[in-house]
N, C-alpha and C positions, 0 to 999 in steps of 0.2 A: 500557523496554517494560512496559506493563503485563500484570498478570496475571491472567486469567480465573479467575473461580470458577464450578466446575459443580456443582451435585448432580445425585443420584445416586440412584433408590429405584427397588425391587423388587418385584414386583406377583405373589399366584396365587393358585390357586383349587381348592378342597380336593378334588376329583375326580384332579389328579394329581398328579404326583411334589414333593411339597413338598422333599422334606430335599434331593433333589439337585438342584433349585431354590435353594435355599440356598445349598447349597456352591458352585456356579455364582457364584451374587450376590458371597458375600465375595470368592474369587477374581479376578470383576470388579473389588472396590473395592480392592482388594491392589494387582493390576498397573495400575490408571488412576491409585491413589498415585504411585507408582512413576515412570512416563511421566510423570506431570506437574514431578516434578523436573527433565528435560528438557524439555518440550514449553510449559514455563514454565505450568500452572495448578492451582488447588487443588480437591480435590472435597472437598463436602459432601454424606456419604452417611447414610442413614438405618439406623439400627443393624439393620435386619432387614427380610425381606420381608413385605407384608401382604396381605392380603384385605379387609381394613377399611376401608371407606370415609370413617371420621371421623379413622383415625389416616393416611390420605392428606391428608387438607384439613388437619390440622394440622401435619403435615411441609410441609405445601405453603407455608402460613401462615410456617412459620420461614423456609424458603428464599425467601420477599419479600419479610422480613424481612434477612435475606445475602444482598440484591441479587444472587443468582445472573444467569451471562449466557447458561445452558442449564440445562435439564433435561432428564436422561438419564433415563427411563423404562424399566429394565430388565423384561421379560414372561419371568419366571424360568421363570412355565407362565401358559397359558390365563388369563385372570383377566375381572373384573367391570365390564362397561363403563361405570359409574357413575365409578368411579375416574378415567378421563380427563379427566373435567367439574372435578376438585379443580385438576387441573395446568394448566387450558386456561385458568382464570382467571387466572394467572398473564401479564403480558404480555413475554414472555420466549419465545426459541425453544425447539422441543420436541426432543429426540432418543426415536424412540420404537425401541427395542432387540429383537429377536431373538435365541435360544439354536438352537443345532442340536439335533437330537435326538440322545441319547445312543447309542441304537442304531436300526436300518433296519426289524428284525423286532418280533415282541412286541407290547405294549401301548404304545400311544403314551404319553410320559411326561411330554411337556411342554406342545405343542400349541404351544408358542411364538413361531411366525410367523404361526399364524393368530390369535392374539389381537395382534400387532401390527397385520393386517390389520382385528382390528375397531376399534382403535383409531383409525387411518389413517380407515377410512370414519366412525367417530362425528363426527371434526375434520371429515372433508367432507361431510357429509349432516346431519346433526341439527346439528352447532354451527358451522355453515358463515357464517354471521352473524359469528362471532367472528372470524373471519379467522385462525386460530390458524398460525401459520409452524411446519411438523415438516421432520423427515426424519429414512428410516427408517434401523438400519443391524444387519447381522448381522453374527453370529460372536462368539466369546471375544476378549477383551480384546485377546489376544495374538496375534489371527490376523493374518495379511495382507491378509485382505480387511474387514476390521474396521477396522485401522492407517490403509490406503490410502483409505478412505471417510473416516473420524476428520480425519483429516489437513487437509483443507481446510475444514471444518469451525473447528477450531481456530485456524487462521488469519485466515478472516473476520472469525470473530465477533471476535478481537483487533482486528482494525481498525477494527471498526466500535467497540469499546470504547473504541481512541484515539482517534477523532474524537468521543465522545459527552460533552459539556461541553467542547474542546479550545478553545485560542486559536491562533489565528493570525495575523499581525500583514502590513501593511500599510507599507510604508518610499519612500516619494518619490512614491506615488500608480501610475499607467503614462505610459510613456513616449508622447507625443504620437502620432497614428495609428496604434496599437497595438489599435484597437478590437477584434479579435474576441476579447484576452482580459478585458477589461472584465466583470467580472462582479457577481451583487446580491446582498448580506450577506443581506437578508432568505428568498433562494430557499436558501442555504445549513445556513443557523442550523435552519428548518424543516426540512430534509432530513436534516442532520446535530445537527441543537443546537451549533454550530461558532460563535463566535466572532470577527469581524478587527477588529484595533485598527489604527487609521491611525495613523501614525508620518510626522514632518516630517525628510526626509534632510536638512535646512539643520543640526535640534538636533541631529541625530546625530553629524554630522562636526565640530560644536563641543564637544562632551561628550569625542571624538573627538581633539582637540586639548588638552584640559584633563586629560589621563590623565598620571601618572607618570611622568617621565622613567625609572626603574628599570625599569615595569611595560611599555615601552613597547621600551626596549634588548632585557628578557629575552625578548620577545615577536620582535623581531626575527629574533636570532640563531637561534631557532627554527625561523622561517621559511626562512630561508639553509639552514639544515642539512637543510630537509627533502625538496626537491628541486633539482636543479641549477640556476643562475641564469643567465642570457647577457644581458649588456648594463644589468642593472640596479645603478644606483646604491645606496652605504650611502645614502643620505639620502633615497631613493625607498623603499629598504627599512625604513624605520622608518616614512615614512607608510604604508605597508602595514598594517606592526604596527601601528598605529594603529588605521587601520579594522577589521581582524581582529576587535584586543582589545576593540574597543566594540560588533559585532555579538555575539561569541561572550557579552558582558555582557550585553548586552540580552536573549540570548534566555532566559540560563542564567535573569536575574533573574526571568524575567518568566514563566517555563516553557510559551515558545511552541512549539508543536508542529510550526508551520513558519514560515520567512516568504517573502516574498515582493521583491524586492528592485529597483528602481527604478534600472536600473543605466546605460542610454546615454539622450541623449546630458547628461543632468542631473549624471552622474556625475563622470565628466573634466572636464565644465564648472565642478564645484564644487570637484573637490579636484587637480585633474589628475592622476586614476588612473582605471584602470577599475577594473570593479566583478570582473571575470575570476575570477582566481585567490583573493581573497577568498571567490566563494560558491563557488569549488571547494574550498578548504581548508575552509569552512563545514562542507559533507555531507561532507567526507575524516572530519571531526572530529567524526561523527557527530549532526549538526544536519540539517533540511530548509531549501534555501534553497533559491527558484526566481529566476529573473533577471525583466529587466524587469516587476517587480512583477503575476506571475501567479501571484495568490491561489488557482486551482483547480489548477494544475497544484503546484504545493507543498502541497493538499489530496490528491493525488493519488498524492506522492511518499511523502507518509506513510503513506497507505495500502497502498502498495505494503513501503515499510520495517519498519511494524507486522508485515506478511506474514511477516518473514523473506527480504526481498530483498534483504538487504545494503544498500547506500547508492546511490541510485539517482540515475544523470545525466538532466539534461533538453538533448535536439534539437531539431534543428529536422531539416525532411526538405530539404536541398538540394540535389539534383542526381538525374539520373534515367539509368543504362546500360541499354533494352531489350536489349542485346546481350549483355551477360553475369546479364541478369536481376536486377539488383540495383542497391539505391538509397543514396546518399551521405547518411549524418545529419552535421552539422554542429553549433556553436555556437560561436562565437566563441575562446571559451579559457575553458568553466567547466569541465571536465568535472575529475574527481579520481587522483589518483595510483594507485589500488586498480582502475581499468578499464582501465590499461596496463601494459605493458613498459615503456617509456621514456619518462619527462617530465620537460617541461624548462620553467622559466618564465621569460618571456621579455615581449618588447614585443610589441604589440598589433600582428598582421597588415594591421586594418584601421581603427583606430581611432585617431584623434591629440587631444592632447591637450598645453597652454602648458604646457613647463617652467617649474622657477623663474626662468630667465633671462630669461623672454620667448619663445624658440623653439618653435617647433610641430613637433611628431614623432612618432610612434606611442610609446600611454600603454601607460606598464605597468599592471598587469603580467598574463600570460596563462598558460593551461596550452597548450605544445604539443605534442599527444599523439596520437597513435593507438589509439581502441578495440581493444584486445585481441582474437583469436577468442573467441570464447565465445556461448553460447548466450543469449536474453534475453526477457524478458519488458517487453511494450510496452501502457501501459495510461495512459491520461488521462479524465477524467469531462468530462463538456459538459453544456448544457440546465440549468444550474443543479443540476447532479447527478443527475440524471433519468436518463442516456443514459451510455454510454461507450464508447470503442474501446479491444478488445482484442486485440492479434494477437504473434505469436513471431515470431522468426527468430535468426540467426544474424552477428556482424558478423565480418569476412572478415581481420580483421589488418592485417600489413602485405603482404599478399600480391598488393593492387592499391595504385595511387598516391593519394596523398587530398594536398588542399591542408593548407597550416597552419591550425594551429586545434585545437579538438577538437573530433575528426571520426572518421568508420569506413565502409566499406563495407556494406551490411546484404544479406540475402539469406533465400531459404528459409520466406519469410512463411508464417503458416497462422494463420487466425483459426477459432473454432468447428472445431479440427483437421482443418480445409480447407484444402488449397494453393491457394495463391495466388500467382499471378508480382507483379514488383515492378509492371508498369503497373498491377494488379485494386488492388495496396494505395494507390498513390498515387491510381487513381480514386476508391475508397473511401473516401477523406479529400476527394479536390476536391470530389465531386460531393455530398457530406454537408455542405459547409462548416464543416467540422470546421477546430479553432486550429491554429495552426501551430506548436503545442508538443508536445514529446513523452518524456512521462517511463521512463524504461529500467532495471526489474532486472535483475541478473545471476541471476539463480532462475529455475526451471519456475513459475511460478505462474496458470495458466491456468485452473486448477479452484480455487483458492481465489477468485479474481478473480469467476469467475461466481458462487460460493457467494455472495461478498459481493454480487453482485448481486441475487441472485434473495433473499434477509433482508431487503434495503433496497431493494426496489421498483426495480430500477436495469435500466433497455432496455440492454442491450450493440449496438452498431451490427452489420449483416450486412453481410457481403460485397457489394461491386457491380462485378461482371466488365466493366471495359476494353472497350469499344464505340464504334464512328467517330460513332455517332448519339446526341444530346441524350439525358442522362440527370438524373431529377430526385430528388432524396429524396423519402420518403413518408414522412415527419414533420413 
């Protein structure tokens, strides 16, 4: 996970309360030190607060210098609307800061939110040209309503930090009529500065083959230990290890931030295995690996992992109960060990594939598993990264019946903290021709998600309520 660097300066104005402006600021850079040991980032803060406009622009000048990924603008008190102009050159998001005031009565001591207020209106009226991306936020360091704004803030901008110069790789191309994941390097790399390396699954599974007889055993045995097996062979289990150990090689060597993986029906046909439980042991093991070689949705997975989402499975939406309000995600057998209670790996419910003998049978090997309850966060990018769906809910356990595979119940939708029955969500997707993938945190992240949308220019899709009559996107 990478690690954001923020600075950090302190702004007033000799009319009011300097000194306790001050003590303010330090105490500010005390506790965002502090937090950043958890919250994973470093601040770069300016040893004192100023009034000076030239030792603004050269604090500014260092912090361009330190690549900072924010600039937090603390308004200690009232200050000089010049000062903005040093930071707005900066092409770097803005965090523009407000203090409370110390007391209700008296002389006002800080003025504090209203010089964030002039600063706010300088970014939008006089340097409105610069397009300068702010937001505002109040309170001490340590307050709750400080933390809880901070919060997704900090997330985003990490995301978007991981995708900026990221690779991502590209492995057997997609799978034949798989069109609506097909997607263009060029709309990508612009959007993000991202990266995809095409990769031939032919050299893969021959590198694949050329690996260690030791490195290939210890790799195995691993496998076996690490969830229960039904039906699969020691000699099935070591091709496993095989592909495993030359995906988790490739990606380590090559430090791809996700890939993408080209898994039916190319897969079984080349090595007679599926590609299943390999990209679920993939993301178990802390990688992004999307199946059938979808380069956004493994752009998407990361984005969401960056977040703080733990290790995020990718769906498909397969089955629809208007009656209990809730929709069936499915995927064949990728999903990972960490999203269930009970998993078992196993043959392929629907996929066959030539043993060594000649015989044709269901290919190992699979996850079968049932999504856990738990709460979830549901977010893929479209439009070349332009657009994205984002909505919540809830998958249901084992508390309804689900086919084999990895699979869940899903329920309790709400996008833009709107409810939504399961038909508004699946119209939402038909009637959008949104992919038929779909990547799943276990986190709340609904407010980082938009953060990072509204930094990188990015449409979140609305809601479109379930109706007997023709409906058409407006994009």
């Amino acid at each position: 996970m990478k690690t954001l660097r923020i600075g950090l300066a302190g702004v007033w104005y000799d009319c009011f309360d300097q000194e306790y402006g001050r003590k303010k600021y330090l105490e500010s850079v005390a506790s965002l030190r502090e937090l950043g040991k958890t919250w994973n980032f470093e601040i770069i803060a300016a040893q004192d607060i100023t009034n000076d406009v030239d030792i603004a622009t050269a604090f500014a000048k260092e912090l361009d210098a330190q690549r900072v990924d924010l600039v937090l603008i603390q308004s200690c008190t009232f200050a000089a609307g010049e000062i903005i102009a040093a930071y707005a050159n900066l092409a770097v998001p803005l965090g523009l800061w407000a203090m409370p005031e110390p007391e209700s009565i008296g002389p006002l001591r800080l003025n504090s939110l209203c010089g964030v207020n002039l600063y706010a209106g300088i970014l939008g009226t006089y340097l409105a040209e610069r397009d300068v991306k702010y937001k505002w936020f109040f309170g001490e360091a340590s307050s709750q309503i400080f933390l809880e704004r901070f919060d997704p803030t900090v997330r985003a901008l990490r995301a978007l930090k991981t995708l900026n110069g990221a690779r991502f790789a590209n492995i057997g191309g997609t799978p034949e009529g798989y069109y609506d994941v097909y997607w263009n390097d060029g709309r990508l790399r612009s959007k993000f500065n991202i990266t995809v390396d095409r990769r031939e699954l032919t050299e893969i599974l021959a590198e694949a083959d050329a690996l260690p007889e030791a490195q290939v055993l210890a790799v195995a045995k691993e496998i076996e230990a690490q969830v229960p097996a039904e039906g699969i062979t020691s000699q099935e289990f070591l091709k496993l290890a095989r592909v495993y150990a030359i995906f988790d090689q490739l990606i380590a060597e090559n430090e791809y931030t996700g890939v993408g993986i080209a898994c039916w029906p190319h897969f079984q046909a080349l090595y007679g295995l599926t590609a299943c439980s390999t990209l679920g042991r993939l993301n178990e093991h802390d990688h992004v690996a999307a199946c059938e070689g979808d380069i956004p949705s493994a752009v998407s997975m990361a984005i969401l992992k960056a977040m703080g989402g733990g290790k995020p499975v990718l769906m498909d939406l397969s089955a629809l109960d208007p009656e209990d309000d809730s929709i069936l995600l499915w995927h064949c057998g990728v999903g990972h060990p960490c999203w269930t209670e009970d998993c078992v790996q196993c043959r392929h419910s629907i996929i066959e594939a030539a043993a060594d003998d000649g015989t044709v049978g269901p290919a190992p090997a699979a996850f079968n598993m049932v999504l856990k309850k738990t709460p979830f966060t549901l977010m893929r990018l479209t439009d070349g990264g332009n657009r994205l769906l984002l909505a919540t809910g809830e998958t249901l356990g084992t508390s309804k019946p689900s086919p084999r595979g990895t699979c869940g119940w899903a329920t309790n939708f709400t996008m833009s903290g709107e409810r939504l029955s399961a038909l508004d969500f699946a119209n939402t997707v038909m009637v959008n021709g949104f992919e038929h993938h779909f990547p799943l945190a276990m986190e709340p992240l609904s407010d980082a998600v938009l953060e990072f949308a509204a930094w990188a220019d990015i449409t979140p899709l609305e809601k479109i309520p379930y109706t007997n009559y023709l409906q058409r996107r407006g994009w």
